[in-house]
C-alpha positions in Angstrom: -13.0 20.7 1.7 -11.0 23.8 2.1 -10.7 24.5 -1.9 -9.3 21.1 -3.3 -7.8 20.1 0.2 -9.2 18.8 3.4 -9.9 21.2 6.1 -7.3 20.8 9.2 -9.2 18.5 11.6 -12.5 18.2 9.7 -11.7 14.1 8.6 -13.8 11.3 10.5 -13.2 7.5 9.8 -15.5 5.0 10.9 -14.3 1.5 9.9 -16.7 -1.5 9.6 -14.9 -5.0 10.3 -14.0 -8.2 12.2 -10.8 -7.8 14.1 -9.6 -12.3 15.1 -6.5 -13.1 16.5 -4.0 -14.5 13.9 -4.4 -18.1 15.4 -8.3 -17.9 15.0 -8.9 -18.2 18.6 -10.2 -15.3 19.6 -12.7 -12.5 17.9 -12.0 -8.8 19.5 -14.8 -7.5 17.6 -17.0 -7.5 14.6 -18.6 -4.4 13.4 -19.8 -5.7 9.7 -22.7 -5.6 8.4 -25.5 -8.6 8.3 -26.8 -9.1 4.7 -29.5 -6.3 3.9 -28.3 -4.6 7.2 -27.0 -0.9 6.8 -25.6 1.5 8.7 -26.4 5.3 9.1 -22.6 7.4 9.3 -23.2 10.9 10.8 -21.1 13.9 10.0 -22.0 16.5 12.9 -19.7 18.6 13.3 -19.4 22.6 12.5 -18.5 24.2 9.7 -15.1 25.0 9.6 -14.2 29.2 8.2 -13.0 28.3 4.3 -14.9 25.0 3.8 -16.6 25.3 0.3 -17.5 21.3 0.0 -18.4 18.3 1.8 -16.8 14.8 0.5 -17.1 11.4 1.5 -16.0 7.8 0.7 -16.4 4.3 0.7 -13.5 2.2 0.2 -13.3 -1.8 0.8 -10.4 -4.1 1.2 -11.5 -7.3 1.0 -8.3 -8.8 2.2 -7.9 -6.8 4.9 -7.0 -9.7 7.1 -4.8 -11.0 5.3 -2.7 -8.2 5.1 -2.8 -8.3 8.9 -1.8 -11.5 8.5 0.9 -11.4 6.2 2.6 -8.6 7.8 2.5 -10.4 11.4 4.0 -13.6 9.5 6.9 -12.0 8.3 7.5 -10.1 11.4 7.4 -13.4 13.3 9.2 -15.5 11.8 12.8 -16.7 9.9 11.9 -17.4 6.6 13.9 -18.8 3.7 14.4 -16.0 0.9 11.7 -18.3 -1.2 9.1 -18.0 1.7 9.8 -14.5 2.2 9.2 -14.3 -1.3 6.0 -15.9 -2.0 4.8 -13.9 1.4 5.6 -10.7 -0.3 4.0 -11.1 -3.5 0.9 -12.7 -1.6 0.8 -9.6 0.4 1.7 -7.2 -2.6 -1.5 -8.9 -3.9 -3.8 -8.6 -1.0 -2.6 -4.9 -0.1 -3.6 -3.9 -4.0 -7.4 -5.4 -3.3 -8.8 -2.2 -2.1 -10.9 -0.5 -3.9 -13.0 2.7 -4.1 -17.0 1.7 -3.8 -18.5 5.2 -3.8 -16.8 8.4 -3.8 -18.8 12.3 -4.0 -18.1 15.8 -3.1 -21.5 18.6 -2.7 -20.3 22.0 -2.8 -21.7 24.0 0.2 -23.7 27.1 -0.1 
């Protein structure tokens, strides 16, 4: 963190999931975790001139897929305004599933 904003091209994402086609035919990857597995998420790079903290996060979205899913579905297809509905709300739903699991900042010295 540069004061209470990131530093310029300090931000690294590592995403842990299961990427299937939308028909369920094919798996492109998976990248969870097994139970009890874990998984060790290096930050290496150099400290940037201003940086005054280091913060991190964990955020889930359980529905991930779905959203996928959903958003593939109505770009698809014609639906009625009742199916496009009920889509919608489902993917309103799914999309506000995501939460925050673990969230800290450590000031640098």
């Amino acid at each position: 963190m540069c004061g209470k904003t990131p530093c310029a091209h300090t931000a690294r994402r590592i995403t842990i999931s299961r990427r299937i086609s939308l028909d369920l035919r094919h798996q492109y990857y998976d990248t969870r975790l097994r139970p009890g597995g874990t998984r060790t998420l290096r930050y290496d790079l150099k400290r940037v001139a201003g940086a005054t903290a280091l913060s991190g996060r964990i955020e889930v979205s359980p529905d991930a897929a779905y959203v996928r899913f959903f958003k593939a579905y109505l770009a698809a297809y014609t639906l009625t305004p009742k199916e496009r509905a009920l889509i919608l709300r489902a993917l309103a739903r799914d999309e506000a599933s995501s939460y925050v699991l673990w969230q800290e900042t450590k000031a640098l010295p």
